[in-house]
C-alpha positions in Angstrom: 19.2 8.2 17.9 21.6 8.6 20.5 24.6 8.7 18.3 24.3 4.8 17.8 20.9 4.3 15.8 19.6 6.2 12.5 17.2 6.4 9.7 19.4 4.8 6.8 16.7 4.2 4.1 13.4 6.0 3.7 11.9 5.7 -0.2 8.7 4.8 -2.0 7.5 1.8 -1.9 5.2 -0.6 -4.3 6.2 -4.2 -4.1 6.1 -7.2 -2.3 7.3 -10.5 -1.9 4.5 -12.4 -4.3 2.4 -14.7 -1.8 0.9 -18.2 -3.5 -2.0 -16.2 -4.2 -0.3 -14.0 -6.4 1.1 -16.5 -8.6 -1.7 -17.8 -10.1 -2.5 -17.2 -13.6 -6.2 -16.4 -14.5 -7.9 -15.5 -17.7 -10.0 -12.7 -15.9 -6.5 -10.7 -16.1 -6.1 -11.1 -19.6 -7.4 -7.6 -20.6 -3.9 -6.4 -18.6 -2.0 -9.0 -20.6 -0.7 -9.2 -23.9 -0.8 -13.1 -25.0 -3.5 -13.6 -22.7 -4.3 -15.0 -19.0 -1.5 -14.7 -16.6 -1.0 -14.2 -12.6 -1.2 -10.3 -11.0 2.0 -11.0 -10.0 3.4 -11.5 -13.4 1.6 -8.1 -14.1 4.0 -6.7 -12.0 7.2 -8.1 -13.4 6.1 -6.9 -16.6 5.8 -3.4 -15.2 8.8 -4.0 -13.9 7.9 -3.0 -10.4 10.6 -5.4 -9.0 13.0 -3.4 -9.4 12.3 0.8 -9.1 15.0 3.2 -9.0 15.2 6.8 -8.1 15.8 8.5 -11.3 15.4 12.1 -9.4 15.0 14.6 -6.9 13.3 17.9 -7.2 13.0 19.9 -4.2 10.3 22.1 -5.6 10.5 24.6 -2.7 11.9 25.3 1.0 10.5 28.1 3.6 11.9 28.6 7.3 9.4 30.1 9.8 10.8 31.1 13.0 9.3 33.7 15.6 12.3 35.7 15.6 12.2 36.3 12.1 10.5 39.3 10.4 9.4 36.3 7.6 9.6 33.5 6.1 13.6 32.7 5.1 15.1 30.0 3.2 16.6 27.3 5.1 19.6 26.9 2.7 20.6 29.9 3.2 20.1 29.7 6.9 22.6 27.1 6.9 25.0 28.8 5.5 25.1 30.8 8.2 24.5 28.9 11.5 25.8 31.2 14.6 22.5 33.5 13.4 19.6 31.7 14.1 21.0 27.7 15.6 20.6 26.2 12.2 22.9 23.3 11.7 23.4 20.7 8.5 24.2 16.9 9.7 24.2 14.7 7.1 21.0 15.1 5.2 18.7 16.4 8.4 18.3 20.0 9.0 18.5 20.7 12.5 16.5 23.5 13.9 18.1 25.3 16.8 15.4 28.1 17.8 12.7 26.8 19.5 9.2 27.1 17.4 11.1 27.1 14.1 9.8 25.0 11.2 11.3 24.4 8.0 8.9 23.6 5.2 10.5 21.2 2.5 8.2 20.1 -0.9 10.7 17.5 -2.6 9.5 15.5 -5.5 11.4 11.9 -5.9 10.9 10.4 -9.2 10.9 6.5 -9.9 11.4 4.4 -12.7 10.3 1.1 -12.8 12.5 -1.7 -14.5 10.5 -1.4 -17.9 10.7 2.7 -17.9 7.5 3.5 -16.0 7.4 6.5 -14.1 5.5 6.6 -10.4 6.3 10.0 -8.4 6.3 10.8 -4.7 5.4 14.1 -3.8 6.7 14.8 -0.2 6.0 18.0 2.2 8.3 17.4 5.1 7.8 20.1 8.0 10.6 19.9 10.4 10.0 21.5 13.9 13.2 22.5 16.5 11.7 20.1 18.7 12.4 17.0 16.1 9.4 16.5 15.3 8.9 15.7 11.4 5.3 16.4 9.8 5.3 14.8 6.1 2.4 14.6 3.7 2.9 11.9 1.1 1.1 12.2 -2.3 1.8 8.9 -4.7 1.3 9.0 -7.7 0.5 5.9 -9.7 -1.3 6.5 -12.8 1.4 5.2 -15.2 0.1 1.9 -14.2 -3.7 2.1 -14.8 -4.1 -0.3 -17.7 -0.8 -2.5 -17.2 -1.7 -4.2 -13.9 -5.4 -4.7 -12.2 -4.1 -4.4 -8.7 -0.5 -2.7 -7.1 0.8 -4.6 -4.3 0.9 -1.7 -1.7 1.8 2.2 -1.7 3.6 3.0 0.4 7.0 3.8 1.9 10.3 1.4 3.2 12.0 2.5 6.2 15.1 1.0 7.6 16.6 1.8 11.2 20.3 0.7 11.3 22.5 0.5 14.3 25.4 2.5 13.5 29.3 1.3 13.8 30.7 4.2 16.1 33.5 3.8 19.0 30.9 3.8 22.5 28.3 1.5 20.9 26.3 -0.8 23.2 27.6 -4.1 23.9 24.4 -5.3 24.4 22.9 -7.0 21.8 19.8 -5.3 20.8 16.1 -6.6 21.0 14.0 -4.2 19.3 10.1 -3.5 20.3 7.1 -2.4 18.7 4.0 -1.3 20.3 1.4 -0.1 18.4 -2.3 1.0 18.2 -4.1 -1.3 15.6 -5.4 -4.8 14.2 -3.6 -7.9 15.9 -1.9 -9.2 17.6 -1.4 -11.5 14.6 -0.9 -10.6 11.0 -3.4 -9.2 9.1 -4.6 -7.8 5.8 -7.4 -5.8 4.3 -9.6 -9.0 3.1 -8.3 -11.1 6.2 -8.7 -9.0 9.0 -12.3 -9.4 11.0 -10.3 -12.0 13.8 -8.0 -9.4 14.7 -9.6 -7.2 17.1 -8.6 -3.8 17.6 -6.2 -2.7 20.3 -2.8 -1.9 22.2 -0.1 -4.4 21.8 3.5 -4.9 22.2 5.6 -7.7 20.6 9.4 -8.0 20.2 10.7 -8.0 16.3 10.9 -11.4 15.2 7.3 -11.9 16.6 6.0 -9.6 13.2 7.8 -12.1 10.7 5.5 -15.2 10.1 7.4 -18.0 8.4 5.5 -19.4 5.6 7.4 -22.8 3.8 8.2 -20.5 0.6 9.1 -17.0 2.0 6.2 -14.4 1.0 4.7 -11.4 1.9 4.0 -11.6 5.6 3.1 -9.6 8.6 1.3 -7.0 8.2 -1.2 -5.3 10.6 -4.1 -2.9 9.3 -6.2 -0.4 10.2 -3.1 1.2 12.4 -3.2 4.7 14.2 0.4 5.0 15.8 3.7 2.6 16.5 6.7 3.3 18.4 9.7 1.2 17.7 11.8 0.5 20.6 15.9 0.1 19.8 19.2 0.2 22.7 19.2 4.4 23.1 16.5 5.4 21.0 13.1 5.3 19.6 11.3 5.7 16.6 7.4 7.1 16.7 5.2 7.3 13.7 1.4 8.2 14.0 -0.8 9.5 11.3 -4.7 11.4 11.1 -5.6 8.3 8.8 -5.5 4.5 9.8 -2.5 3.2 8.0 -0.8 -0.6 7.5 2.3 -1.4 8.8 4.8 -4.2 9.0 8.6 -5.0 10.4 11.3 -7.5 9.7 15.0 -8.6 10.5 15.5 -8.9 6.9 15.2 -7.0 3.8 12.1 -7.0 1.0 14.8 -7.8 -1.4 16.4 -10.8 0.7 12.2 -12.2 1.2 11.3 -11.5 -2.4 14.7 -13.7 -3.3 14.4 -16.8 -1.0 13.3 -20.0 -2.0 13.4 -21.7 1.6 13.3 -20.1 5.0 16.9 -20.9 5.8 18.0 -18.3 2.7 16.8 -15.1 4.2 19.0 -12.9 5.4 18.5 -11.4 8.8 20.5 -8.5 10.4 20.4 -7.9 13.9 21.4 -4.4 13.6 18.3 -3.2 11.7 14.7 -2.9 11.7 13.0 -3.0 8.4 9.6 -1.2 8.2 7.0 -0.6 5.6 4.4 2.5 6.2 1.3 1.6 3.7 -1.6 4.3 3.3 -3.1 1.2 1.0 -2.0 -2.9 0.5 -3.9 -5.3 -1.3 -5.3 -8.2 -0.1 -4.3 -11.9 -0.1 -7.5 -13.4 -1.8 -7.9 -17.4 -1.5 -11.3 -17.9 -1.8 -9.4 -20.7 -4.0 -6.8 -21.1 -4.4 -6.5 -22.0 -8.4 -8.6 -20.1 -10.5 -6.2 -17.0 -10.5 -6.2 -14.0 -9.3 -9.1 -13.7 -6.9 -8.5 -10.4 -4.8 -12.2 -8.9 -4.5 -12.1 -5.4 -6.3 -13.0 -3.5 -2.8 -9.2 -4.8 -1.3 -7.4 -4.1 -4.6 -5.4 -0.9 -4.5 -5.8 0.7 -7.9 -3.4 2.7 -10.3 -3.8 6.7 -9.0 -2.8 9.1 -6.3 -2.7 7.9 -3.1 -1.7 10.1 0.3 -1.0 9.6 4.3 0.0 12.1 6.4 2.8 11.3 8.9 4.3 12.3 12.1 7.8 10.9 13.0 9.7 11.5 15.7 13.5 10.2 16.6 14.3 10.4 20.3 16.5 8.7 23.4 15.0 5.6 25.2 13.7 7.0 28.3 16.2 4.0 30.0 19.5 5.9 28.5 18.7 9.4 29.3 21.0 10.7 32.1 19.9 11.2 35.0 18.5 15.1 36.5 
């Protein structure tokens, strides 16, 4: 985004940093268990969904549309020749020059979990010349049914990351988010009837809420669009059905790993987002007898989808004058 900010992570997503709720152990699980009662969160160590890493990539097929084109080409061989029709490869981002051209990607990214599970993300990502990135998400989850009662969330991790080039800002930069949703506090599916619907705007660190043992935090429901606000660019997502969000100065892996506040690692230069079509909620209605999420705010084992718009573009502040 304006030469200085970039998507630098983009991935599936089905883990969170276990809240006191998730720690404790009932009998009622024990069916998911072998040895008998235990937590939902130990369920999903033992699935090992801690830790999930992208075994593969398939891209399963790729079509370019453009209206000065007989019919439909394939992009990679568009690239390789670039003075025809304005098609240009920068980094991993295919950049359409014609106006009205789309390229149509359908990549499948395989996980495995940290005990050998296998969860897919099927991915149509329909890039228009004008930047803006269609991208139906299809999870799929079944592996699980069986091994835990409840996932965390579906979803994908996004990460925005000021890059280190010559002309960067000086300016120290104080991201915003305005979005269309539940708030202006955090919210989740079971805890949500206080947060009104609405329009708001708040700076980062206001998303973060810091519990006295780091945890899951943050996270706003029932959302129809946000716009992330960065020195020299933006970031917009909106999507057909509501989805959750939440954003952070820090990392899920720096949250999950603290044991006081002081221990998380912020980073000033990024913006660390999570784009849920489904999280679970955060029970309590005790807080001892285990795991007491009601079954109509657990996200079970199964496909899931959301369909996304995003779009990267400058701040309206740093575009040059006519």
């Amino acid at each position: 985004v304006g030469c200085e900010w970039a998507l630098s992570e983009w991935g599936a997503c089905f883990w969170r940093a276990p809240t006191d709720n998730d720690n404790a152990g009932d009998s009622a699980t024990a069916a998911y268990n072998e040895g008998g009662s235990d937590s939902i969160c130990a369920q999903w160590l033992k699935a090992g969904l801690d830790h999930i890493t992208l075994c593969s990539v398939v891209l399963r097929s790729a079509e370019f549309t453009c209206p000065t084109l007989a019919a439909p080409q394939s992009p990679c061989h568009l690239i390789s020749n670039p003075p025809a029709h304005g098609v240009q490869e920068r980094g991993r981002v295919l950049v359409l020059g014609p106006s009205g051209c789309t390229a149509d990607l359908v990549v499948s990214f395989l996980y495995c979990t940290g005990t050998g599970l296998r969860l897919v993300l099927h991915a149509k990502f329909s890039v228009c010349s004008d930047g803006n990135v269609e991208i139906e998400n299809r999870w799929d989850t079944r592996a699980l049914e069986g091994r835990v009662a409840s996932l965390a969330r579906v979803g994908l991790r996004l990460r925005m990351e000021r890059n280190r080039v010559a002309n960067q800002s000086a300016v120290k930069p104080h991201p915003t988010i305005s979005y269309r949703g539940r708030g202006p506090y955090e919210n989740y599916p079971d805890r949500k009837s206080g947060s009104p619907f609405g329009s708001y705007e708040l700076p980062l660190e206001d998303f973060s809420h810091g519990y006295v043992r780091p945890q899951e935090n943050g996270n706003r429901c029932d959302c129809e669009d946000l716009l992330v606000s960065v020195p020299r660019g933006r970031l917009k997502l909106s999507a057909a059905q509501s989805f959750n969000f939440s954003a952070h100065t820090y990392s899920l892996e720096s949250l999950s790993s603290a044991s006081h506040q002081h221990f998380i690692k912020h980073q000033a230069d990024s913006v660390f987002l999570h784009i849920d079509a489904q999280v679970m909620g955060v029970g309590g209605d005790d807080s001892w007898s285990g795991f007491t999420v009601l079954p109509p705010y657990r996200v079970l084992p199964g496909i899931h989808r959301l369909k996304l718009s995003a779009k990267l573009f400058p701040h309206p502040e740093d575009e040059a004058p006519a």
